[in-house]
C-alpha positions in Angstrom: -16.2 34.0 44.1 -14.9 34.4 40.6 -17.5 33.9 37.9 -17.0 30.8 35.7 -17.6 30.3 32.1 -18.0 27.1 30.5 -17.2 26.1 26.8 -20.4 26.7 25.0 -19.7 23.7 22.3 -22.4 21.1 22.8 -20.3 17.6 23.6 -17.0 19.1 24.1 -15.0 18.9 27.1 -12.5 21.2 28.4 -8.9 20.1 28.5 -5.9 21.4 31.2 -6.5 24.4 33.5 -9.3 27.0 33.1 -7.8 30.4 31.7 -7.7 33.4 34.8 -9.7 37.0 34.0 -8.1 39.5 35.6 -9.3 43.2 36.4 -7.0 45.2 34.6 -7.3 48.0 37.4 -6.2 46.4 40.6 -5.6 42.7 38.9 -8.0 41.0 41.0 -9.1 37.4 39.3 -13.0 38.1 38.8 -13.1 34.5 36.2 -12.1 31.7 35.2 -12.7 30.4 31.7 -12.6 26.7 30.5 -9.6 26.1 27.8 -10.8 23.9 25.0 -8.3 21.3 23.2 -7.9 20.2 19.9 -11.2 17.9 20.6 -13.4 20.7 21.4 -12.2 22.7 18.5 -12.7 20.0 15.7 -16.3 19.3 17.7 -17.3 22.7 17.0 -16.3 22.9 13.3 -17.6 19.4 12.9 -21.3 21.0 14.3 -20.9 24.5 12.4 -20.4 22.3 8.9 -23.1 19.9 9.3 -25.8 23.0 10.2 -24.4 24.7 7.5 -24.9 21.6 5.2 -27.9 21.1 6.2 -29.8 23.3 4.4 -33.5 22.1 6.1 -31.8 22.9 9.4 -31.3 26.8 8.4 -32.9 29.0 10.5 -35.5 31.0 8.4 -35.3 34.7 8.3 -38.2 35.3 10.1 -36.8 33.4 13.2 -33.8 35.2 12.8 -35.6 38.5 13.2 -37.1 37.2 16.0 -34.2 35.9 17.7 -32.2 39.5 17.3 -35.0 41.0 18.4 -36.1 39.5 21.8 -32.0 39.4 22.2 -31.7 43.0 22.0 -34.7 43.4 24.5 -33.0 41.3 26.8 -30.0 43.3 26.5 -31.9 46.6 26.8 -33.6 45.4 30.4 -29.8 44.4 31.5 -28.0 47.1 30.3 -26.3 48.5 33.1 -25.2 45.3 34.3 -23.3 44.1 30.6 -21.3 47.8 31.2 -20.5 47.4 34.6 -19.1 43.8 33.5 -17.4 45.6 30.2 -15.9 48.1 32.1 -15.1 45.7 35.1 -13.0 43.3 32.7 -11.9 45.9 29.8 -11.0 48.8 31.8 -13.1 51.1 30.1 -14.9 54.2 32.5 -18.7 52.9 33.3 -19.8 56.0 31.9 -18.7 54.9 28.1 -19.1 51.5 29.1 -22.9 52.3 29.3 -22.9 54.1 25.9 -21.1 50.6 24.5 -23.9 48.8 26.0 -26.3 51.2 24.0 -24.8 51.0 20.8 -24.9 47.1 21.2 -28.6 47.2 21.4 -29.0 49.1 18.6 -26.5 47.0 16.6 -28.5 44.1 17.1 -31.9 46.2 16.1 -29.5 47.2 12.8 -28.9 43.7 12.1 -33.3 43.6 11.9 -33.4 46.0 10.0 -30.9 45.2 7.3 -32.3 41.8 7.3 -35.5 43.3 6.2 -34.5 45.3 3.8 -32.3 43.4 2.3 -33.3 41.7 -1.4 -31.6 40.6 -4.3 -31.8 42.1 -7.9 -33.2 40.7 -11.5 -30.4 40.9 -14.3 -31.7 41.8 -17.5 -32.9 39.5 -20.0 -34.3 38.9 -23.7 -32.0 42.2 -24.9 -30.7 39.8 -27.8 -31.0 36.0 -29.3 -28.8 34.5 -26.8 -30.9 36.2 -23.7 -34.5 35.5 -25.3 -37.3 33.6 -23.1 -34.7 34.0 -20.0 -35.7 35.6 -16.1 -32.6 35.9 -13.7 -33.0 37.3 -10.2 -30.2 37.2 -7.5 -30.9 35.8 -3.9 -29.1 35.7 -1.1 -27.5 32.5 1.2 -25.1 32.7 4.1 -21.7 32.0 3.0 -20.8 29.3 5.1 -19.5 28.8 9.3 -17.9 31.8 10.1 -15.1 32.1 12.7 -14.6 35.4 15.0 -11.5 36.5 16.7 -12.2 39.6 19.1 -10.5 42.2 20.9 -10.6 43.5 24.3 -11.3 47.1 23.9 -15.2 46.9 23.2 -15.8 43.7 24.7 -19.7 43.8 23.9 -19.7 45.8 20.7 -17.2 43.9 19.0 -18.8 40.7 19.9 -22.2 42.2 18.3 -20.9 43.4 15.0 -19.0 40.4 14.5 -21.7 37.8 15.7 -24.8 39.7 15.1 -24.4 39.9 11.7 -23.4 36.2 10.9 -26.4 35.2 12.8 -28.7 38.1 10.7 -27.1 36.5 7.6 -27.8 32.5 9.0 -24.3 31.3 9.6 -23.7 28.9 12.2 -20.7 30.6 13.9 -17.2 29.9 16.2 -16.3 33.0 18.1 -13.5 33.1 20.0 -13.5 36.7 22.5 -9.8 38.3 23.6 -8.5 36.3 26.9 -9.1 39.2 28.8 -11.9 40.0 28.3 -14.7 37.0 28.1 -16.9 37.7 29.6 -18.8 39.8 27.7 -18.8 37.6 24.9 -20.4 34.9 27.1 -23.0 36.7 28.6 -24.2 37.8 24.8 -24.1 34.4 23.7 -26.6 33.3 26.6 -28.6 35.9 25.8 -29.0 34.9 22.2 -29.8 31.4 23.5 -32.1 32.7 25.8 -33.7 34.8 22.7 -34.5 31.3 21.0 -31.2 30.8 19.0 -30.6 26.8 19.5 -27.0 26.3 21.4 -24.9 24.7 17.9 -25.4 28.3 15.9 -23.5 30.4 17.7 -20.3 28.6 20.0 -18.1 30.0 22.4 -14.4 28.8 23.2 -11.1 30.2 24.2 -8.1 27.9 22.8 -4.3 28.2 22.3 -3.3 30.5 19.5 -1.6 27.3 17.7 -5.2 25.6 17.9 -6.9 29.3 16.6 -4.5 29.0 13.4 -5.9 25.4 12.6 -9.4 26.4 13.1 -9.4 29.2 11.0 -6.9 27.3 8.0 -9.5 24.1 7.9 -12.0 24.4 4.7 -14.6 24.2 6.8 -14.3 27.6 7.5 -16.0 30.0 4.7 -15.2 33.4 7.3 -12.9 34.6 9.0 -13.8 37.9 11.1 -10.5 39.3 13.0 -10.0 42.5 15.0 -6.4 42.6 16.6 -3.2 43.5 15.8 -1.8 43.5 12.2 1.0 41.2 12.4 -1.4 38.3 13.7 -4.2 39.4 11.3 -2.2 38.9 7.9 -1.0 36.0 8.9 -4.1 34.8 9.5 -5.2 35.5 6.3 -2.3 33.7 4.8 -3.6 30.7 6.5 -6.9 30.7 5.1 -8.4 27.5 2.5 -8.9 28.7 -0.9 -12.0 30.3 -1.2 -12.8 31.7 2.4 -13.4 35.2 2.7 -12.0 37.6 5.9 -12.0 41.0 7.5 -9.6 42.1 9.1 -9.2 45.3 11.6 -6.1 46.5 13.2 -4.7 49.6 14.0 -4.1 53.1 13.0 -2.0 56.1 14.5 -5.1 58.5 13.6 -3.9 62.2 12.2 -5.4 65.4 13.1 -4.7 68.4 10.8 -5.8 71.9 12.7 -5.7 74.3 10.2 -4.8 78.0 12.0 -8.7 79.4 11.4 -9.9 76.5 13.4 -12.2 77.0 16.2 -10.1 75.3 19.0 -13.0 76.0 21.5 -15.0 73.5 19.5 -11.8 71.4 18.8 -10.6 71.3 22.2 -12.9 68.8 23.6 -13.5 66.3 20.2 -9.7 65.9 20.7 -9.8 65.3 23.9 -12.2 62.9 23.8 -10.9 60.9 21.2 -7.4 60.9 22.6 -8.3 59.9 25.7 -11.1 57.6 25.3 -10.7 54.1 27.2 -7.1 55.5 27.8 -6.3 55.2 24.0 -6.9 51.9 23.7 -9.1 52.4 20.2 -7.8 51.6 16.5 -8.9 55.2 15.6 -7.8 57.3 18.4 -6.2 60.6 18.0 -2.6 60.4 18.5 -0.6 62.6 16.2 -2.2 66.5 16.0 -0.7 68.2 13.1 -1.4 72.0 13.6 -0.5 75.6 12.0 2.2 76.7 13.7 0.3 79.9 14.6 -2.1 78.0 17.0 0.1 74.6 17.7 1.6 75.9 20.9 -2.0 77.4 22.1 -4.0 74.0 21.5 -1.2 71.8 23.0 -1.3 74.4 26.3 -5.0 73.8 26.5 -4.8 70.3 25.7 -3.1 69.7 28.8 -4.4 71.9 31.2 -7.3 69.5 30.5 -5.4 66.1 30.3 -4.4 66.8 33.9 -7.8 67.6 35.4 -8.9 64.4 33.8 -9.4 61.5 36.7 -8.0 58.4 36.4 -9.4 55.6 38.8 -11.1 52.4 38.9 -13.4 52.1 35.6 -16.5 51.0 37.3 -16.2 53.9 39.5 -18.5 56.6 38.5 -16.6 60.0 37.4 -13.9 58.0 36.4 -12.5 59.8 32.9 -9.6 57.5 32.3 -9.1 53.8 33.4 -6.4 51.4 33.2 -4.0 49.9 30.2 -4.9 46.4 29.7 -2.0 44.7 31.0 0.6 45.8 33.1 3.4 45.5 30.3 1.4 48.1 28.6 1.9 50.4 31.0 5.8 49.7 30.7 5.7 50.0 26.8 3.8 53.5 26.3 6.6 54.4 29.1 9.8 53.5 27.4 7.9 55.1 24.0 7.7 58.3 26.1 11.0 58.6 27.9 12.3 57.7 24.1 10.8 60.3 22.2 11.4 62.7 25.4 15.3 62.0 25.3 14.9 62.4 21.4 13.7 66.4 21.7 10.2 66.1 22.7 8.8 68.5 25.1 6.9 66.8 27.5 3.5 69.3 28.4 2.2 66.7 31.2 1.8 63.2 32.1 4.0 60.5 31.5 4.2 58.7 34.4 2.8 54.8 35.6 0.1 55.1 37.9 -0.5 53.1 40.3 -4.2 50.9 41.5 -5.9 52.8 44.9 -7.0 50.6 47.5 -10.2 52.9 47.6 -10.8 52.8 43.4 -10.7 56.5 43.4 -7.9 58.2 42.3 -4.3 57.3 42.2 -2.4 55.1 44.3 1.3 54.5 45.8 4.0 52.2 45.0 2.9 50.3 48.1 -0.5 49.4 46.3 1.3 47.0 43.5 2.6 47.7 40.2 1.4 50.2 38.0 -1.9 49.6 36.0 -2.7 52.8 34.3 -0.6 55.6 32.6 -1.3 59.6 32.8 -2.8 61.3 30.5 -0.1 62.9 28.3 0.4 65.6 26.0 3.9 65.6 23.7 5.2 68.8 21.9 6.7 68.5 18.7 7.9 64.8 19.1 10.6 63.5 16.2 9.1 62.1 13.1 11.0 59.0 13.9 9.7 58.7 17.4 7.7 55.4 17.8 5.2 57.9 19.3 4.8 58.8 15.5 5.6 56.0 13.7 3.6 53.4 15.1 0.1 53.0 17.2 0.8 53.7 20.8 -2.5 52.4 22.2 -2.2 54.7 25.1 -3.3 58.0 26.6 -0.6 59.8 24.4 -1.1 62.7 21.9 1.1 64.6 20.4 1.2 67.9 18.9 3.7 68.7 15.8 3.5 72.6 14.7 3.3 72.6 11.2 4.1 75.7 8.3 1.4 74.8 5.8 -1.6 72.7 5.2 0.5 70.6 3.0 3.0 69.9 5.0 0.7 68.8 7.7 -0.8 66.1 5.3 2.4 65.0 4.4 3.5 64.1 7.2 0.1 62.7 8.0 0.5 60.0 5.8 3.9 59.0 6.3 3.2 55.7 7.6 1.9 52.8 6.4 -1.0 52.4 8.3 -4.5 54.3 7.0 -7.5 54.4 8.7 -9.8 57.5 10.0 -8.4 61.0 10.2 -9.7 64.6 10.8 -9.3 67.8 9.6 -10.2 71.3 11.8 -10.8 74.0 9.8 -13.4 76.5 8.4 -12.6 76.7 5.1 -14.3 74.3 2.8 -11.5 74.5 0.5 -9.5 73.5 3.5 -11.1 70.6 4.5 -11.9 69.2 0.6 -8.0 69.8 0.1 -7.5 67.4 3.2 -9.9 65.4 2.7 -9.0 64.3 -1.1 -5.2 64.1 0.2 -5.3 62.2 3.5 -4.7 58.6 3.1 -7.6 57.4 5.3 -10.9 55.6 4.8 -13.2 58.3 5.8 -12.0 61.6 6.8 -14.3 63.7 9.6 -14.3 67.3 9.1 -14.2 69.7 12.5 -14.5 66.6 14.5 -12.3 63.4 15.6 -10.7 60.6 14.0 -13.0 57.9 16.2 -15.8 59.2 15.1 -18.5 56.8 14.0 -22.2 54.8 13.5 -22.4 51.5 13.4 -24.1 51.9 9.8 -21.4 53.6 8.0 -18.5 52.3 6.4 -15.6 51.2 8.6 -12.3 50.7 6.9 -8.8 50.1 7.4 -6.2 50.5 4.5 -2.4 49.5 3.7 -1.7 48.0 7.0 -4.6 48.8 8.7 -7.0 46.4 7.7 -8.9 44.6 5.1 -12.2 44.6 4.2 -15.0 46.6 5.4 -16.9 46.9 8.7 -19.7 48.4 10.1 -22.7 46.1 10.1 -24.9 45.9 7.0 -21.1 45.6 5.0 -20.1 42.7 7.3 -23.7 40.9 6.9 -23.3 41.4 3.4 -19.9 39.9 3.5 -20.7 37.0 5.1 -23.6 36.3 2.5 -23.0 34.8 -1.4 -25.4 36.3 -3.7 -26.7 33.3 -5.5 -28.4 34.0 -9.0 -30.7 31.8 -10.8 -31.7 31.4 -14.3 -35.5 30.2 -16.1 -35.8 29.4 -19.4 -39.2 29.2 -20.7 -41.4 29.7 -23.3 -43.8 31.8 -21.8 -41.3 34.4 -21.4 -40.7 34.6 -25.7 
């Protein structure tokens, strides 16, 4: 029987048909998800505010600790069952699945820690007439009722940085998880309540997209937290009251220079990793490899000698290297980018082609076994610059490989785009990589290893059309805090 999840908004009902979760691998229906009106949506901003208001009904920052705490022990003892249910609804192999359930756990015990740490500042005083007999000291209050948008890819993670921190930093919080993938966010949110966090602090709905645009435009919301796609997140932003905050994180198509003294035995598998990672399906995945020309032809080759060894099967399937696209249209998309930028010169190394569900989970299957639900790994030589491979984020198993005559030109054509996010450079030449590094448009640039690198305590950044705002999660708890400063005159302090 499919799992069910209810709305999580104390007093609301739900309102029409419950939503349908499919497995993106062989589309089986594995939930069903209540759909909350415009009742349920006003109830949970109406319960948000008036905790927020409230300010003898904040939780203190001790219980706060607590509750993250005993959440991420909980979390630890059923770790292998949240990744099996991440991979199972998100498509993403078990194997990396588990590693997402790890860095959710330590996400939460970073939310701790940052909370502890955390403190405010004193601003000088009594350094002339108009300052004498004055203390001020900063502290720090939760900004308001946040609201969070998710996205499918990291069903759990995502969920953590965006709702871990609002809890860390005491806002009563709406968050709303991708319709595919729900169940993740559920599960977390049950887990929290089971930690000690009272139902009203953190709610849980799925709604239409017209009712998501009210929620987030009504001044009762102080946050917005989105990760999705750029055309819905700026207008999102647009819709904003006066006053609230956001961050925002789209896409990228990640760059990869290879400089020709690279050591492509160490390069080889970063890249491949990072291209191929939950099929592509990551805002920072390599896409576009921008090598020497002496060693372009040599790293594509090996590149996809490897690609095709890689096995693509069910996700919750142990050994599985490469699971399905999210939806089926996907799968039609990344081909009709492919056969485009293959009519349009590229040379096609391997892959690029649908592949289809196995009855068994292992492996591929036949036309007789449905429609297509995952795409071959693939490796493009030397695709046109105007290729929508190249010009826009193919979310896909997709890299290509452009020879290139000069450092330069390689970071050139690196940042023709308008998107800016993480990028890499190969090289052993410090000159090399500083020159990359200082010229790339990117947030952070990795040196001798992939664009998705990352910690969940560093900086995480998209630019131009990329994003807005920072991420990772002491950034985002500080985000969703106002540092308040107060001010004593007295005599004693003449």
């Amino acid at each position: 029987m499919p799992e069910h999840f209810p709305l999580i908004v104390p007093g609301a009902k739900p309102e029409g048909d419950p939503i349908e979760v499919h497995a993106p691998y062989d589309r089986s229906l594995i939930a069903t998800v209540d759909n909350a009106g415009r009742d349920a949506v006003e109830q949970a901003l109406a319960t948000a505010y008036g905790l927020y208001r409230d300010r003898d009904a904040w939780l203190a920052p001790a219980e706060r600790i607590e509750i993250l705490r005993r959440a991420a022990d909980i979390m630890r003892s059923r770790r292998e069952g949240l990744a099996l249910e991440a991979a199972r609804e998100g498509g993403k192999p078990l194997g990396d699945s588990l590693v997402e359930a790890d860095r959710a756990i330590d996400g939460m015990n970073l939310c701790v820690e940052f909370l502890r740490t955390q403190h405010g500042t004193e601003v000088p005083m009594n350094l002339n007439a108009a300052s004498k007999g004055h203390l001020a000291f900063t502290t720090h209050e939760p900004i308001g009722v946040v609201v969070a948008y998710s996205a499918f890819n990291h069903p759990l993670n995502l969920i953590v940085h965006q709702v871990g921190p609002a809890i860390a930093a005491g806002c009563p919080t709406i968050v709303k998880p991708a319709k595919a993938t729900p169940g993740s966010c559920w599960r977390f949110v049950r887990i929290l309540q089971e930690a000690g966090l009272p139902e009203p602090w953190c709610q849980t709905l799925l709604c239409s997209n017209d009712l998501s645009v009210e929620m987030i435009a009504d001044e009762r919301t102080a946050f917005l937290s989105f990760i999705g796609s750029a055309k819905v997140g700026w207008m999102l932003r647009s819709k904003l009251a006066p006053g609230a905050r956001c961050a925002l994180e789209h896409g990228g198509i990640a760059p990869v220079v290879v400089a020709a003294d690279a050591d492509l035995d160490d390069a080889l598998p970063r890249l491949m990793k990072a291209g191929f990672y939950h099929a592509g399906q990551v805002c920072v995945s390599v896409q576009r490899v921008f090598a020497e020309r002496g060693v372009a032809r040599e790293l594509a080759e090996r590149m996809a000698e490897q690609a095709q060894n890689l096995t693509v099967a069910d996700p919750t399937e142990k050994g599985t290297d490469v699971g399905p696209l999210i939806r089926t249209g996907e799968v039609d998309r990344v081909d009709q980018w492919l056969k485009e930028a293959v009519d349009a010169g590229a040379e096609k190394l391997c892959g690029g082609e649908p592949i289809f569900p196995s009855p068994s989970g292992r492996g591929a299957g036949d036309e007789g076994d449905g429609v297509p639900t995952c795409y071959a790994p693939t490796i493009l030589f030397n695709p046109p610059d105007d290729s929508k491979v190249m010009k826009h984020e193919v979310f896909g198993p997709v890299v290509s490989v452009c020879p290139v005559d000069s450092i330069d030109e390689a970071i050139a054509r690196a940042n023709d785009t308008p998107f800016s996010f993480q990028a890499s450079v190969f090289t052993r030449n410090l000159d090399t990589a500083l020159r990359a590094s200082r010229r790339l448009d990117a947030s952070a640039v990795m040196v001798n290893q992939h664009t998705a690198f990352r910690v969940d305590w560093m900086p995480f950044a998209g630019l131009k059309h990329s994003g807005y705002g920072t991420g990772g999660i002491p950034f985002t708890m500080e985000d969703m805090q106002v540092e308040k400063m107060t001010v004593i005159r007295s005599d004693e302090l003449v």
